[in-house]
C-alpha positions in Angstrom: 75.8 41.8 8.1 75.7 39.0 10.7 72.6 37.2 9.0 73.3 34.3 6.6 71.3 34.2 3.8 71.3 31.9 0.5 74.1 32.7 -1.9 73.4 35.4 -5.0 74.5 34.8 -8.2 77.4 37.3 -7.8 79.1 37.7 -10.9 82.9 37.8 -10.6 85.9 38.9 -13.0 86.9 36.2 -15.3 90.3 36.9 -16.3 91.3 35.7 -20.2 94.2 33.4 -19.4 95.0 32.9 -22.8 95.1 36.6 -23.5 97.3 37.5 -20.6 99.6 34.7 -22.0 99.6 36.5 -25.5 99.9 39.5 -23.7 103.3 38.4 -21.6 104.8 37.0 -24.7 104.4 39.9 -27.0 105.8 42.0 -24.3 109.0 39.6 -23.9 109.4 40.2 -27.7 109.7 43.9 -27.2 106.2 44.5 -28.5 103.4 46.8 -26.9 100.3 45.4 -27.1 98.7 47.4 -24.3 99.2 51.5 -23.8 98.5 53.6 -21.0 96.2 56.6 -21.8 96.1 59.8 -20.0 94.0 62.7 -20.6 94.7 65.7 -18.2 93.8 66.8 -15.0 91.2 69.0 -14.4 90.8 72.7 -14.6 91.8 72.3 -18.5 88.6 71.2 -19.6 89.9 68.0 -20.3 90.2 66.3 -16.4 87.7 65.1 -14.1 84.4 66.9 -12.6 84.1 64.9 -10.0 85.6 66.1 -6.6 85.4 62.1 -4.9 86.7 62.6 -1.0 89.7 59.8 -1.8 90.9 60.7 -4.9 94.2 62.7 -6.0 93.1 63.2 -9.7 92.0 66.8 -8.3 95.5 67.8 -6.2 98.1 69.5 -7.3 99.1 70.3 -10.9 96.7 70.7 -13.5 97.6 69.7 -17.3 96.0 69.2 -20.3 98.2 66.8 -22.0 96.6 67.1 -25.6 96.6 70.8 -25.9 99.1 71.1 -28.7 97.5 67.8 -30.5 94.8 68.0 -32.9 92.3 65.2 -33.8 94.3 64.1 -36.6 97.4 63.7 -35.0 95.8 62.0 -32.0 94.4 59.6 -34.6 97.3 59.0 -36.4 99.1 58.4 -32.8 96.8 55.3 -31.9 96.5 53.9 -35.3 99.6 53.7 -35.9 100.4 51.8 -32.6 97.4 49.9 -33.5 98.8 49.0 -36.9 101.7 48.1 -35.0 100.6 44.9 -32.9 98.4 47.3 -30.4 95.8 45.2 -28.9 94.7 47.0 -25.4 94.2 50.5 -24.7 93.7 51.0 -20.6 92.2 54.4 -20.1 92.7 55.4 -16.1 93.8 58.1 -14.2 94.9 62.1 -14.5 91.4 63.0 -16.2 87.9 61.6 -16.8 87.9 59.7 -20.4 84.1 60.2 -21.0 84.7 64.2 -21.3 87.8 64.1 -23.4 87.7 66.0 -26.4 88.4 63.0 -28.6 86.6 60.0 -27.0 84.0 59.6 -30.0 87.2 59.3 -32.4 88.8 56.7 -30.2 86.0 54.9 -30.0 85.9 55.2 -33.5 89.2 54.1 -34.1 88.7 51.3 -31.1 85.9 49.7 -33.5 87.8 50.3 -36.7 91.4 48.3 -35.5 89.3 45.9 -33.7 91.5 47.4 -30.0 90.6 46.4 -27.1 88.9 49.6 -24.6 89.3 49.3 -20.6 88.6 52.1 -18.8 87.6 53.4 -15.8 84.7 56.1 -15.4 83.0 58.7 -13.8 80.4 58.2 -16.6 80.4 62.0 -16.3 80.3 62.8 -20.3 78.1 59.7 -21.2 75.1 59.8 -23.7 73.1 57.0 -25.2 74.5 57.3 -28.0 78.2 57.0 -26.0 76.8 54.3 -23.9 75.7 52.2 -27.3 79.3 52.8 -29.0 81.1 51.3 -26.2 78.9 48.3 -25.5 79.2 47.8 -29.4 83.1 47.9 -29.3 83.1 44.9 -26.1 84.5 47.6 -23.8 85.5 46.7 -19.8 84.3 49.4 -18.1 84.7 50.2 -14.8 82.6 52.8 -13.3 82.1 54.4 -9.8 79.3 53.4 -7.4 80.4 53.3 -3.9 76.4 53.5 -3.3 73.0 53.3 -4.4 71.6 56.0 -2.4 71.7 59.4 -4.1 72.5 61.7 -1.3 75.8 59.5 0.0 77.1 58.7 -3.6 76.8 63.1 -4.3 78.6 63.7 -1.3 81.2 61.0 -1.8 81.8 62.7 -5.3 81.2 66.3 -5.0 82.6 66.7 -1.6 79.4 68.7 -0.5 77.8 68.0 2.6 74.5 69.8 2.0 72.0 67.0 1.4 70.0 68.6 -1.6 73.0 69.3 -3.3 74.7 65.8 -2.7 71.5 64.1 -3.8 71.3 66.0 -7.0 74.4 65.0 -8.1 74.3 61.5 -7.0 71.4 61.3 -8.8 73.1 62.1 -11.9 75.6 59.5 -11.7 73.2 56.8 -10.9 71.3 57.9 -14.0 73.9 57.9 -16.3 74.7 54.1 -14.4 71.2 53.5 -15.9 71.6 54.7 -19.5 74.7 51.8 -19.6 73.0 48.8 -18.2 70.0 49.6 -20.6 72.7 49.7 -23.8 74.2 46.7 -22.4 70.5 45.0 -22.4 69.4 46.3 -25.6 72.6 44.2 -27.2 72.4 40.8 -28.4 76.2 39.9 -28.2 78.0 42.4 -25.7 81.6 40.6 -24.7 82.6 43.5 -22.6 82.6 43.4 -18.9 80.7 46.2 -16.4 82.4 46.7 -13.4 81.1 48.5 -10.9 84.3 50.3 -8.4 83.0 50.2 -4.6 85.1 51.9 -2.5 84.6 51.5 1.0 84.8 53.9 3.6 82.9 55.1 6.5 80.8 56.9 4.6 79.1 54.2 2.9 79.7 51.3 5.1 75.7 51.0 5.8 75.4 50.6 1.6 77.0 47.4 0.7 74.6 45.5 1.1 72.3 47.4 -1.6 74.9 48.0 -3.7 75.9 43.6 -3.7 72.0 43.3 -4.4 72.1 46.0 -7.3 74.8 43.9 -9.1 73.6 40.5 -8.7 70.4 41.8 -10.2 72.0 43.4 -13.4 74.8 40.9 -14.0 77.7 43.7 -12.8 81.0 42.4 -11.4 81.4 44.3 -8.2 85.1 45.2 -7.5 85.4 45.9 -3.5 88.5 47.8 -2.2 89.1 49.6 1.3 90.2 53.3 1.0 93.3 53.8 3.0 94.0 57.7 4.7 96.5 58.5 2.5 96.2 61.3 -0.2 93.1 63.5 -0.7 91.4 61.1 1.8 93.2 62.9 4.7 92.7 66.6 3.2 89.4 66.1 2.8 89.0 64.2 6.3 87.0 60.9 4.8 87.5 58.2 7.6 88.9 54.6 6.8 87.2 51.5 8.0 88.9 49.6 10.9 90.4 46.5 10.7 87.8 44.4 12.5 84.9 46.1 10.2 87.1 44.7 7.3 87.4 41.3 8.9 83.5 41.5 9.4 82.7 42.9 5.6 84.9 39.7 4.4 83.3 37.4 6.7 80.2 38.6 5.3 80.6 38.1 2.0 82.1 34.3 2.4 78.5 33.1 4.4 76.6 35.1 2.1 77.8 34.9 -1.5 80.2 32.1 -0.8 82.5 33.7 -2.6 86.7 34.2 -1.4 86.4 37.9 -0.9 89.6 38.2 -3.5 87.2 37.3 -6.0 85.8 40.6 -5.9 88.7 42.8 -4.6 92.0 43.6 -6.4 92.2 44.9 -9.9 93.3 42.4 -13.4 94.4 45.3 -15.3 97.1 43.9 -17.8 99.1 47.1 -18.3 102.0 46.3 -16.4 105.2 48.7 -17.1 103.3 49.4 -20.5 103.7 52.6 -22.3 102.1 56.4 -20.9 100.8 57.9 -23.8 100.1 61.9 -22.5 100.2 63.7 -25.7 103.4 64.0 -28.0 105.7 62.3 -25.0 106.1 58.7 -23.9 106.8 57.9 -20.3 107.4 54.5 -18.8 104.4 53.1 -17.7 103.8 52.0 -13.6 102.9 48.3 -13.0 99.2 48.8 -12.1 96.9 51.9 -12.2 95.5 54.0 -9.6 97.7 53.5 -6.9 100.2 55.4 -5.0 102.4 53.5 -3.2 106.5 53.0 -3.3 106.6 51.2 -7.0 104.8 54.0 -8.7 108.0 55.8 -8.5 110.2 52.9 -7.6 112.6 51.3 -11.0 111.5 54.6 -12.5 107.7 53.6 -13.9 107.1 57.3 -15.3 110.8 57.7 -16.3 110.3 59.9 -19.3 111.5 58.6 -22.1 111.2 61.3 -25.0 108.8 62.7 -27.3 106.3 60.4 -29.7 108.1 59.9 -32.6 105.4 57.5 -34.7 107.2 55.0 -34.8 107.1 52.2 -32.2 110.3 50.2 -32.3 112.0 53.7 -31.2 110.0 54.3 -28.7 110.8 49.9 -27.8 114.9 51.0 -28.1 114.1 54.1 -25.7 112.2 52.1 -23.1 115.0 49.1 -23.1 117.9 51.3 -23.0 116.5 52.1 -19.6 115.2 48.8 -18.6 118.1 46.8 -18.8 120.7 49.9 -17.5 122.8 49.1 -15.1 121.2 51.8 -12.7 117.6 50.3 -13.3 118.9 46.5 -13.3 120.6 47.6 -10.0 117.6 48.6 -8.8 115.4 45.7 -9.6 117.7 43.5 -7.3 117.7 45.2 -4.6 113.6 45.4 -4.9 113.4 41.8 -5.4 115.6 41.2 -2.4 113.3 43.8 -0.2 110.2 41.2 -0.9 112.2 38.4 -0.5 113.1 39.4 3.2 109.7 40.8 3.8 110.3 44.3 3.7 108.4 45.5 0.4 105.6 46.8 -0.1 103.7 44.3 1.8 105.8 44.8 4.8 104.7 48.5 4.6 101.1 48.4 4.0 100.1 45.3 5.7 97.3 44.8 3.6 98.4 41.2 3.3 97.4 40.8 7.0 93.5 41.8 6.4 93.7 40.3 3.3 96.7 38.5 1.4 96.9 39.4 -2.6 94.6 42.0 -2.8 94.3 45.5 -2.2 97.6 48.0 -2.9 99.9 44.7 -2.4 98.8 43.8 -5.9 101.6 46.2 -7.2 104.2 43.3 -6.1 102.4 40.5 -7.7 102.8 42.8 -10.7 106.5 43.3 -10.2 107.1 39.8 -9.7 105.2 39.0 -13.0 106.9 41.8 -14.8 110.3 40.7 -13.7 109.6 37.0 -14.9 108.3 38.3 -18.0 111.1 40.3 -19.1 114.3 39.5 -17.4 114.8 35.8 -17.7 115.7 32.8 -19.7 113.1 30.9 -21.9 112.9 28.0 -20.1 111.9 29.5 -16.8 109.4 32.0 -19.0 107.8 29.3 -20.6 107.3 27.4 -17.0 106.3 30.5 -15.5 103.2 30.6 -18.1 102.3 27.3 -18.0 102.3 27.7 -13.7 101.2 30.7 -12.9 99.9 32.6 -15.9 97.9 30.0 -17.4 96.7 28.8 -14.1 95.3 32.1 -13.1 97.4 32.0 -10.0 97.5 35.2 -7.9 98.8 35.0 -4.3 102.0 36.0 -2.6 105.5 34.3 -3.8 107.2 32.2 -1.2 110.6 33.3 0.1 112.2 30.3 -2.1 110.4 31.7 -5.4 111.4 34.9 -5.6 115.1 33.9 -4.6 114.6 31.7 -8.2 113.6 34.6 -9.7 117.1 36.9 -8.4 119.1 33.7 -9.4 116.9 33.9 -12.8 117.5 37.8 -13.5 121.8 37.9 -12.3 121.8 34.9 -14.6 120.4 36.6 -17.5 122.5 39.9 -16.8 125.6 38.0 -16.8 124.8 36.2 -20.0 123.9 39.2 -22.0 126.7 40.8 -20.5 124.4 43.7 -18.8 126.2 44.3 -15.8 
């Protein structure tokens, strides 16, 4: 990786500005426009197949979340939401979407309302006739390719270290890779995104390389990040990269695609604190997806809040009688003070240090954004779009900013007598 060689036309994720505007707004007005969906874990027939080394979709409790829902009511469920302002569905994490019983009539429905599908993949249940529906529909999709060699992609996501076994089922995944990017080329007008999700380890540190030179040649935005021993990785024994092979990987890819490395790390999902959909109950949704750190539970993300009643402005009441409770307001200070002094979450990751905004430490850019969004008065919302929003800013807030933004949300407390 030491060589430096022209620069690739790498794409990159280009973020919708105006959208995510439209999106912060609508959320300030106590709208929805973007759900969380979950499917199920697996052993249900409804979860995941894969068995990838880092991931904790396999652990612990398995639950199919749509048992007791048929495909009418599931319809029913997001057209109605739809109907209601619904604009983004983001489709991640406790189950595998391509082998959920009722992913033909969501993409159905996605087509039919005009919704926006993101979700990320395993590819596992995809057909060509799957692959066309969802480049017709402009889905984002995010699928896994940590490499392009057969046998270290099988054993990354079957967990078996026998090589003719590994290599069969890498295989598979790479072929079903395939089947996309030839629907994608087959369409004259696809305004959908392919991402391709590289995790790095040690297991696949020797790929990169390939896998950069894969992307650049069919127009997929890579999307880098550095698996941390936390979770499944330690039970299963898969091995972290140090910090100096970071350092070198981002080095790297600055002489060789001239790219900032957080051009190609991080995640833009826009469902921040948006609603879980998991069959007939409603939970809270987390600030970003995927990731397990202290504000996945912190300010009570999946605080349930009660059973799907079809109508969203109850399901608004139920989530803002718990956002602006004294216990959860109470709460959101004393987070906000954390970061302020440097002792959040990037204080206990250090992530920031390898590589500031990216990687896990994204959760408190989405906090902060959240907290701007929701808890404060129009004037400093509207500046907060036109700065930061609108700019497509994305670093860490100074010490001085986020002690605006505690003076902002006691401010709005007091004045809406919340405390």
């Amino acid at each position: 990786m030491t060589e430096t060689l022209k620069s690739n036309n790498l794409p990159t994720q280009v973020l919708d500005l105006n959208l995510k505007a439209e999106l912060s707004r609508a959320s300030r007005e106590d709208r929805y426009p973007v759900i969380n969906l979950k499917t199920g874990r697996t052993g249900k027939g409804e979860g995941c197949p894969c068995k990838c080394l880092y991931c904790d979709v396999n652990i612990g409790n398995d639950q199919a979340y749509w048992d007791n829902i048929t495909e009418l009511e599931f319809k029913n469920i997001i057209s109605q939401w739809a109907d209601q302002g619904g604009k983004i569905i983001h489709w991640c994490g406790d189950g595998e979407p391509s082998v959920f019983k009722y992913f033909d009539p969501l993409l159905d429905i996605a087509k039919e309302k005009g919704v926006r599908l993101e979700l990320f993949t395993s590819l596992a249940g995809l057909t060509e006739e799957r692959a066309e529906k969802l480049i017709g529909i402009n889905a984002v999709i995010k699928f896994k390719m940590d490499s392009r060699n057969p046998t270290t992609m099988g054993k990354i996501i079957s967990g078996c270290d026998i090589d003719e076994i590994a290599t069969i089922s890498g295989a598979r995944l790479l072929d079903k890779i395939n089947i996309l990017i030839d629907a994608r080329k087959k369409s004259e007008n696809y305004q959908g995104q392919l991402v391709a999700s590289i995790v790095m380890s040690q297991n696949n540190i020797e790929d990169i390389s390939e896998v950069l030179e894969w992307c650049c040649q069919n127009g997929v935005i890579p999307q880098i990040s550095y698996m941390e021993a936390i979770g499944a990785a330690v039970k299963t024994g898969i091995k972290a990269l140090t910090e100096k092979e970071i350092s070198d990987i981002n080095h790297w890819l600055k002489i060789k695609y001239n790219l900032d490395p957080k051009q190609i790390m991080g995640d833009n999902c826009e469902a921040k604190s948006a609603p879980i959909i998991v069959g007939n109950k409603i939970y809270l949704g987390p600030f970003g997806m995927g990731c397990e750190f202290t504000l996945r539970e912190h300010l009570g993300e999946l605080n349930f809040i009660g059973g799907y009643r079809e109508n969203i402005q109850e399901v608004s009441d139920s989530i803002n009688r718990f956002r602006f409770s004294p216990k959860n307001i109470h709460a959101i200070i004393e987070e906000l003070t954390k970061i302020r002094d440097l002792k959040g979450i990037y204080n206990q990751t250090g992530t920031d240090k390898i590589l500031p905004g990216c990687g896990d430490d994204i959760e408190e850019l989405w906090f902060l954004e959240y907290v701007a969004t929701i808890f404060t008065s129009d004037k400093y919302f509207n500046n907060f779009i036109n700065k930061w929003i609108l700019q497509g800013k994305h670093r860490k807030w100074t010490k001085d900013e986020t002690q605006e933004l505690i003076n902002e949300l006691s401010n709005f407390l007091i004045q809406n007598n919340n405390l």
